[in-house]
C-alpha positions as CSV (number, residue, x, y, z in Angstrom):
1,X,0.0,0.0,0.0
2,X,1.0,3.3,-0.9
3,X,1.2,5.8,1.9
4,X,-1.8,7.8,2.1
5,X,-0.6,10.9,4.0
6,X,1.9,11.5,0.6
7,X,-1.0,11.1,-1.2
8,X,-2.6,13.4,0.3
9,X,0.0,16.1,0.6
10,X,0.4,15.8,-3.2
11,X,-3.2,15.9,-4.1
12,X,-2.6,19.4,-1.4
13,X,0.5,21.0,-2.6
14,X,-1.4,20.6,-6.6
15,X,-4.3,22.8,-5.0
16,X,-1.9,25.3,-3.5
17,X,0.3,26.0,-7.0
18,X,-2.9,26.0,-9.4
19,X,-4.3,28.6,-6.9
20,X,-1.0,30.6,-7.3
21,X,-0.5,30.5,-10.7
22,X,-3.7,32.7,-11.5
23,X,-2.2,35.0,-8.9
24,X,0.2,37.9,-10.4
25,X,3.8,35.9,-9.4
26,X,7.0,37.2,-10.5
27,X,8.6,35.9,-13.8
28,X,10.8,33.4,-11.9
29,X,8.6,32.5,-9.1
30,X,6.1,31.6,-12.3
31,X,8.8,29.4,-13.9
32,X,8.8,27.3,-10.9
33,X,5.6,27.1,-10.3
34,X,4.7,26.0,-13.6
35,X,7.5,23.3,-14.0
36,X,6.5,21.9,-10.3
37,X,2.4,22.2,-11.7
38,X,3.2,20.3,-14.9
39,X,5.3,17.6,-13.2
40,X,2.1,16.8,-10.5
41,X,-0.7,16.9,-12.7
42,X,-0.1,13.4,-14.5
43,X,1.0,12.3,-10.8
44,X,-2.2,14.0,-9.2
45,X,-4.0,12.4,-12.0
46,X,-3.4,8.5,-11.1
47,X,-3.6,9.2,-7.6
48,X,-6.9,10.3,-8.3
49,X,-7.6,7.3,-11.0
50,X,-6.2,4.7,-8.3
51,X,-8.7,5.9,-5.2
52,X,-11.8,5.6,-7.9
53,X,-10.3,2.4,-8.3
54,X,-10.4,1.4,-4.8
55,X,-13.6,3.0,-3.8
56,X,-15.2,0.7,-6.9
57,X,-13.0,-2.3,-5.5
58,X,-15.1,-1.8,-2.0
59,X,-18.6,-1.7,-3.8
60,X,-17.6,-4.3,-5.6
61,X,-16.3,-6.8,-2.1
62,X,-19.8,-5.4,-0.8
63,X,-22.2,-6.4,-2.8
64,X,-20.1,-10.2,-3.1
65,X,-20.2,-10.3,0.5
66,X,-24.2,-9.6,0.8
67,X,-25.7,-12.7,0.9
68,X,-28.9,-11.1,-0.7
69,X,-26.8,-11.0,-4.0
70,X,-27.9,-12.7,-6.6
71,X,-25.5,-15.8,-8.4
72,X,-25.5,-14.5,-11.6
73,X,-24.9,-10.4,-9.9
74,X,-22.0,-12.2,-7.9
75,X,-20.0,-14.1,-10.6
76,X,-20.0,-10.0,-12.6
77,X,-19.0,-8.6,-9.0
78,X,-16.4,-11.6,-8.6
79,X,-15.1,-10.3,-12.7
80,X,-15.0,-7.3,-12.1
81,X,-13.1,-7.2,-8.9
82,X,-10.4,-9.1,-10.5
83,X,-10.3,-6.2,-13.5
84,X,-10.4,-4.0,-10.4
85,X,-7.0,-5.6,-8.5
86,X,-5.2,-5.8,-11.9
87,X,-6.0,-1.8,-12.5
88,X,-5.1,-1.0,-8.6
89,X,-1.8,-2.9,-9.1
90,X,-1.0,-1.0,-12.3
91,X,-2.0,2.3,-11.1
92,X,0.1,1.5,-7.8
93,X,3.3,0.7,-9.4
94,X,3.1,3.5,-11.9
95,X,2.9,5.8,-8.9
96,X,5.7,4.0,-7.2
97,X,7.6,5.3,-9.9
98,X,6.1,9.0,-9.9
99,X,7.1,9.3,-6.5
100,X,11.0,8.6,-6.9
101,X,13.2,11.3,-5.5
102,X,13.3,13.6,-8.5
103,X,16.2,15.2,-10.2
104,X,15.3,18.6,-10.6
105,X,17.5,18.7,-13.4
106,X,16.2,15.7,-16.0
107,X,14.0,18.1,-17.9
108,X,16.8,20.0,-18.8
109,X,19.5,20.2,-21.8
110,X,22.7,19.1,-21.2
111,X,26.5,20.6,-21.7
112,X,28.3,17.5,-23.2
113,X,32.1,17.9,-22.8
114,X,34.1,14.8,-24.2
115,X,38.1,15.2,-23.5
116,X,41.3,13.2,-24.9
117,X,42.9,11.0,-22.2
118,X,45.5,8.7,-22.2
119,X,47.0,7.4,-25.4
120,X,48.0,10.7,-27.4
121,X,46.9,10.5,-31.1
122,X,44.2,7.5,-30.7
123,X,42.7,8.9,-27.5
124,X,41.9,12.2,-29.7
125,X,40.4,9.9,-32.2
126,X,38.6,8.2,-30.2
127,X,36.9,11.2,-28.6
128,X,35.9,12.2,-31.8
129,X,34.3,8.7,-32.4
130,X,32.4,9.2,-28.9
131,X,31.4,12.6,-29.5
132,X,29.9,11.5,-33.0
133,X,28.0,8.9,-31.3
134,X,26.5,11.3,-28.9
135,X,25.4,13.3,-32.0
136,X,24.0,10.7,-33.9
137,X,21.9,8.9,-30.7
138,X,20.8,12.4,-30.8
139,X,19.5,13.2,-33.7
140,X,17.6,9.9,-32.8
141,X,15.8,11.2,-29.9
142,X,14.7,14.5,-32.5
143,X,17.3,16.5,-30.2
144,X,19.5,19.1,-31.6
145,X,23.6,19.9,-30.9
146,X,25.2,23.3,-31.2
147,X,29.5,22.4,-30.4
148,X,30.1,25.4,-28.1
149,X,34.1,25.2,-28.2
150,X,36.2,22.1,-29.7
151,X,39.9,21.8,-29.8
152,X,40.7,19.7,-32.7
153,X,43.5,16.7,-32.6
154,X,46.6,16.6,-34.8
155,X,45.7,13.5,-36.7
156,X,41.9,14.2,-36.3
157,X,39.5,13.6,-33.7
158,X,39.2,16.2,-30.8
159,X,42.0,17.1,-27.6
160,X,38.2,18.3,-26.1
161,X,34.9,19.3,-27.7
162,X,32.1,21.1,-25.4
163,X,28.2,20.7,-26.9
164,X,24.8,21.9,-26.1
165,X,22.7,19.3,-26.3
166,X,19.0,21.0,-26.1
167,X,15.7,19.0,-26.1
168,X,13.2,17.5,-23.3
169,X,14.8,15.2,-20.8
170,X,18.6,15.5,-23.0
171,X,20.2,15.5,-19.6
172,X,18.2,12.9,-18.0
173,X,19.4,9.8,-20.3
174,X,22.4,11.4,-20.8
175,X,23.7,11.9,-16.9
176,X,25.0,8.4,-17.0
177,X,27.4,8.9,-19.4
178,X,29.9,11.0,-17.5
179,X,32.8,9.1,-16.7
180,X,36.2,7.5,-18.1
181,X,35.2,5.6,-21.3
182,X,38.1,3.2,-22.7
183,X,38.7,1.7,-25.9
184,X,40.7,-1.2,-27.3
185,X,42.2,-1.1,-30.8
186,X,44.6,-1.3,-33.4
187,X,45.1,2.5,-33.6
188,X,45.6,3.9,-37.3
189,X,49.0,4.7,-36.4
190,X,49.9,1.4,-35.5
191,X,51.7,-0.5,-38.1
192,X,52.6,-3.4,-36.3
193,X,48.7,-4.5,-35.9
194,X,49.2,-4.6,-32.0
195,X,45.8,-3.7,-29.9
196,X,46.3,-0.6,-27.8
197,X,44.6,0.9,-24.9
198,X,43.4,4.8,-24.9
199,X,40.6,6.5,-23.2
200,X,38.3,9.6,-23.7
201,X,37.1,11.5,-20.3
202,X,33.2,12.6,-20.6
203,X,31.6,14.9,-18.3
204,X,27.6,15.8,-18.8
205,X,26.1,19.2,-16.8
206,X,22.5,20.0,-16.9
207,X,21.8,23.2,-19.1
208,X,21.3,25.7,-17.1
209,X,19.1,29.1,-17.4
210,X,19.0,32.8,-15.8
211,X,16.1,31.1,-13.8
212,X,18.3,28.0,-12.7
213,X,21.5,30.3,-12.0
214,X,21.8,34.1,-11.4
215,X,25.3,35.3,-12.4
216,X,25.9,38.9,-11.0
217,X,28.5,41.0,-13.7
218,X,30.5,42.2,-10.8
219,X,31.5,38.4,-10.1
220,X,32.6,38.3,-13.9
221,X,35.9,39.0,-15.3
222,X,35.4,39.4,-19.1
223,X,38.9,39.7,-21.2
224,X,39.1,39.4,-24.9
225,X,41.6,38.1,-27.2
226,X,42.8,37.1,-30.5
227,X,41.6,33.5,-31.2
228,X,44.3,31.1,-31.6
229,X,45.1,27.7,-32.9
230,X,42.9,26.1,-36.0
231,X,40.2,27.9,-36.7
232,X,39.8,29.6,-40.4
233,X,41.0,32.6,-41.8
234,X,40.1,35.5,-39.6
235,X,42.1,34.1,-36.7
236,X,44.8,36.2,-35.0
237,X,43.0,39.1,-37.0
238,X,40.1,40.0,-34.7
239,X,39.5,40.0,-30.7
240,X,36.8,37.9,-31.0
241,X,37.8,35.0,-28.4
242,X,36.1,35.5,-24.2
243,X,37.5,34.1,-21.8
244,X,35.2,34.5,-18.4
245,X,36.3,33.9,-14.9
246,X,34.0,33.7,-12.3
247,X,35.8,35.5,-9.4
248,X,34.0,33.9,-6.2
249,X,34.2,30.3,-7.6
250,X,37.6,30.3,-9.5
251,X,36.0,28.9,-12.6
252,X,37.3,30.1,-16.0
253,X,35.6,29.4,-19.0
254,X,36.8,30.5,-22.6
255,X,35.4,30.4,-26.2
256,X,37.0,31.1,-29.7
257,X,34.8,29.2,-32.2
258,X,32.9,31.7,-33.7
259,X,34.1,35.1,-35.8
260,X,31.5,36.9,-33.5
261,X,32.5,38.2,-29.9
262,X,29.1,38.9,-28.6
263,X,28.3,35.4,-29.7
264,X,31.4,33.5,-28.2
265,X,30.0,35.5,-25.3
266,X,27.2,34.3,-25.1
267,X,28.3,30.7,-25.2
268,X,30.8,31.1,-22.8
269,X,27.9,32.4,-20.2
270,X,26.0,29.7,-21.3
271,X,29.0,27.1,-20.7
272,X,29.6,29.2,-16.8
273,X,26.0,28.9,-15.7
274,X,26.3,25.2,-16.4
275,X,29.6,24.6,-14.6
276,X,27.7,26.8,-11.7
277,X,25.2,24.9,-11.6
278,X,26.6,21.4,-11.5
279,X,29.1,22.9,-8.8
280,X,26.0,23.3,-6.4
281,X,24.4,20.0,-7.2
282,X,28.1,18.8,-6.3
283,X,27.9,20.0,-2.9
284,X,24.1,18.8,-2.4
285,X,25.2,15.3,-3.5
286,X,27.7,15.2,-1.1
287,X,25.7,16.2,1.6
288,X,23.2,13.6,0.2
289,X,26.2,10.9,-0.1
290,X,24.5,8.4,2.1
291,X,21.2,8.3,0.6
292,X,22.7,8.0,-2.9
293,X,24.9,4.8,-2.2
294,X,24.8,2.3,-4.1
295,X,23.5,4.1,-7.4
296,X,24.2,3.6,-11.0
297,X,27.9,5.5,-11.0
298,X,28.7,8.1,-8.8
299,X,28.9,10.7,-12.0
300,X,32.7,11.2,-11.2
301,X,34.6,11.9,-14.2
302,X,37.5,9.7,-13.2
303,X,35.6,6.7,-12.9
304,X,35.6,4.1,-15.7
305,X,32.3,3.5,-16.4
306,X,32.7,1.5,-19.7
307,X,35.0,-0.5,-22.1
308,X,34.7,-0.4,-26.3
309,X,36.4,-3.6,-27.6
310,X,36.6,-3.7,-31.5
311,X,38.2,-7.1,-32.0
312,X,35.6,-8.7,-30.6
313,X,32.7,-6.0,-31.6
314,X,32.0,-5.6,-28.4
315,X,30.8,-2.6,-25.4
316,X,30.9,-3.3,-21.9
317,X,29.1,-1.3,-19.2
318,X,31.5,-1.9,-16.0
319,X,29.1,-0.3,-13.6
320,X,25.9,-2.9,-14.4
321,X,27.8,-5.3,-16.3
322,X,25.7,-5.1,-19.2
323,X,28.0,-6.6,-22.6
324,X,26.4,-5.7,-26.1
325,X,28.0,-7.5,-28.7
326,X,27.4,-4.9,-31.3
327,X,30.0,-2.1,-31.1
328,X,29.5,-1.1,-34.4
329,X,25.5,0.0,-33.7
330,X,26.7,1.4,-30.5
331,X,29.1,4.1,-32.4
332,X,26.3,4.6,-34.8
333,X,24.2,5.8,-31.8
334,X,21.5,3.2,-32.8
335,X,22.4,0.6,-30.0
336,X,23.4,3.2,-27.8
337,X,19.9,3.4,-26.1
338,X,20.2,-0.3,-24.9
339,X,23.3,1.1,-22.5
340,X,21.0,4.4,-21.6
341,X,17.7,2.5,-20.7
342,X,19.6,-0.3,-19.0
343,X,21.1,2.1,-16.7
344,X,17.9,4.3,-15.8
345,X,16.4,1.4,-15.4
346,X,19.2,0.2,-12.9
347,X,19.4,3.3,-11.1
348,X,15.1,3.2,-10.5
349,X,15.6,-0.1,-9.1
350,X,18.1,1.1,-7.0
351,X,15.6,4.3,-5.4
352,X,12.9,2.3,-5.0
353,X,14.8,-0.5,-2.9
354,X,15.9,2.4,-1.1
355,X,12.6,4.1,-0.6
356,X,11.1,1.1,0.5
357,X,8.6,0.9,-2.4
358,X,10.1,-2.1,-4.3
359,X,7.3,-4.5,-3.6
C-alpha cells in the first residue's frame, strides 16, 4: 500500500500551486511554479484514478459479500473485482515510480564535454568517435547539438569538444554517461597490428538558465583576445575570443569558435552557468552521499564506467555489467539506447529498494 498521508499532501500541494498561478507571481517564481504544476498533474491524475479504483474495488467486495446477491450479480461482481485488482496494481506501481526522488534537473538540456585521455593521437580519435556517437543517438531522440568550443586533434579527432545538447529530458538519459570511457584497438597509427589501450574522459552538466543560476557582472571578469590555434582565416586578425572567470568560484571558461565576440559570449555564459550549476548539485550530493549509495555510477569523471572492444565488436558497461555484442551500432548511436535505458532502469531499481517501495 502506498502511503496515504503523501498522497494526500500531493493531491494538497497541486491545489496550492494552481491557486497561485492565477495570482500575479513574478517571472521566476512563475517558472517554478509552472514546472512543479506540470510535473504533478499526471502524478495527481493516477492518484486520483487509483482511489476511484479502490472505492469501486469496495462496492464491488460489498455487494459479493451480501448474501442477498444474486448468483448471476456475484459471478459479474467476482469479474469485475479481478479487473479492479489488476488496475489498482498497475495504477500502484506506476505511482511508485512517480514518487521517486526527482532530479530537478532531468528536464533539462545538457553541456556534453568529451576530452582526450590517455594514449595521445588515438585517444583524440577516439573522442571524436564518442562525440559522433552522442550526435547521432541524438539526432535519434529529435534532439538538436550546437559544439560550443572544440579543440581539434593533430591526426583528427578532438583534444576536447564542449556541446549543447538541447531538447526535453537530453540531460536525464544522458547523466549516466559522464565518466572515463576506454577503448581497445589497433590504432591507425599502429603498423605493427598490436591492440592498444586509450581513453576519452566525458563529463555531462544540466543546461542551465537565468532562472536556474543568477550570475551577478560584478562576479565576472570578461577579457578578450585574439583566437588562436585552427580555426579559419580570420584568426589572430580579430579579438573575437572570451575568456570569463568567475571570481568567487575560480572557474574560468573560454570560447573562440565563432568570428563573433558577442556570440562567443554568449556561449561562454551559457558554458559558466552550467559549470555553476553542476558545482551546487556537487555540494548537495555530497551532503546527500548516504542516501545515494549504491546508485548507478557516482557521475565522477575519473571513474571508468565502460569498455569499447573492436576485435571482438563488443561494449561493456563496468558499472551494471551489461555486454552488447554490437560495437558497431553502439558508435552509430543506434544501439546506444540499450546502455542508456539499461542504466535508468538500474538506477530506478536502486531508489525504489531504497525508498522502500520495491514491492
Amino acid at each position: 500500500m502506498l502511503p496515504a498521508a503523501r498522497l494526500d499532501a500531493l493531491i494538497s500541494r497541486y491545489a496550492t500551486l494552481e491557486s497561485e498561478l492565477s495570482t500575479a507571481l513574478g517571472r521566476n517564481a512563475f517558472v517554478q511554479a509552472s514546472r512543479e504544476f506540470a510535473e504533478l498533474k499526471p502524478v495527481v491524475a493516477s492518484v486520483r484514478e487509483l482511489r476511484a479504483a479502490e472505492a469501486d474495488l469496495a462496492e464491488v467486495e460489498a455487494l459479493i459479500a451480501d448474501a442477498k446477491t444474486e448468483p448471476d450479480m456475484a459471478r459479474l461482481a467476482a469479474q469485475e473485482k479481478s479487473e479492479l485488482g489488476e488496475r489498482i496494481a498497475r495504477l500502484e506501481a506506476e505511482l511508485r515510480q512517480a514518487l521517486l526522488p526527482k532530479d530537478a534537473a532531468d528536464e533539462h538540456g545538457a553541456i556534453l564535454e568529451v576530452r582526450a585521455g590517455t594514449g595521445g593521437d588515438e585517444a583524440a580519435l577516439f573522442a571524436g568517435d564518442l562525440f559522433r556517437m552522442y550526435e547521432r543517438y541524438a539526432a535519434l531522440q529529435g534532439w538538436k547539438v550546437e559544439v560550443l568550443s572544440a579543440n581539434e586533434g593533430a591526426m583528427g579527432g578532438f583534444k576536447e569538444i564542449i556541446a549543447a545538447v538541447r531538447g526535453r529530458r537530453a540531460y536525464a538519459k544522458l547523466k549516466f554517461e559522464s565518466g572515463v570511457h576506454r577503448v581497445q584497438r589497433v590504432p591507425r597509427t599502429e603498423a605493427s597490428g598490436r591492440i592498444h589501450t586509450s581513453a576519452a574522459t566525458v563529463a555531462v552538466l544540466p543546461e542551465a538558465g537565468e532562472v536556474d543560476v543568477k550570475v551577478n557582472d560584478a562576479d565576472l571578469k570578461i577579457e578578450t583576445m585574439r583566437a588562436g590555434g585552427a580555426g579559419g582565416q580570420h584568426v589572430n586578425k580579430t579579438e573575437s575570443a572570451v575568456r570569463i572567470t568567475h571570481i568567487p568560484s575560480g572557474i574560468v571558461v573560454g570560447v573562440q569558435d565563432e568570428r563573433s565576440q558577442h556570440r562567443n559570449k554568449a556561449r561562454a555564459l551559457e558554458l559558466l552557468r552550467a559549470r555553476l550549476y553542476d558545482l551546487e548539485r556537487q555540494k548537495l550530493d555530497q551532503e546527500r552521499a548516504a542516501e545515494r549509495k549504491g546508485l548507478v555510477g557516482s557521475g565522477d569523471r575519473s571513474e571508468r564506467i565502460r569498455t569499447y572492444n573492436f576485435p571482438q565488436a563488443r561494449v561493456t558497461d563496468h558499472r551494471i555489467g551489461l555486454t552488447l555484442h554490437k560495437l558497431p551500432q553502439v558508435l552509430e548511436g543506434e544501439a546506444l539506447g540499450e546502455l542508456v535505458d539499461a542504466l535508468v532502469e538500474d538506477h530506478q531499481a536502486a531508489l525504489l529498494s531504497e525508498s522502500g517501495m520495491g514491492t
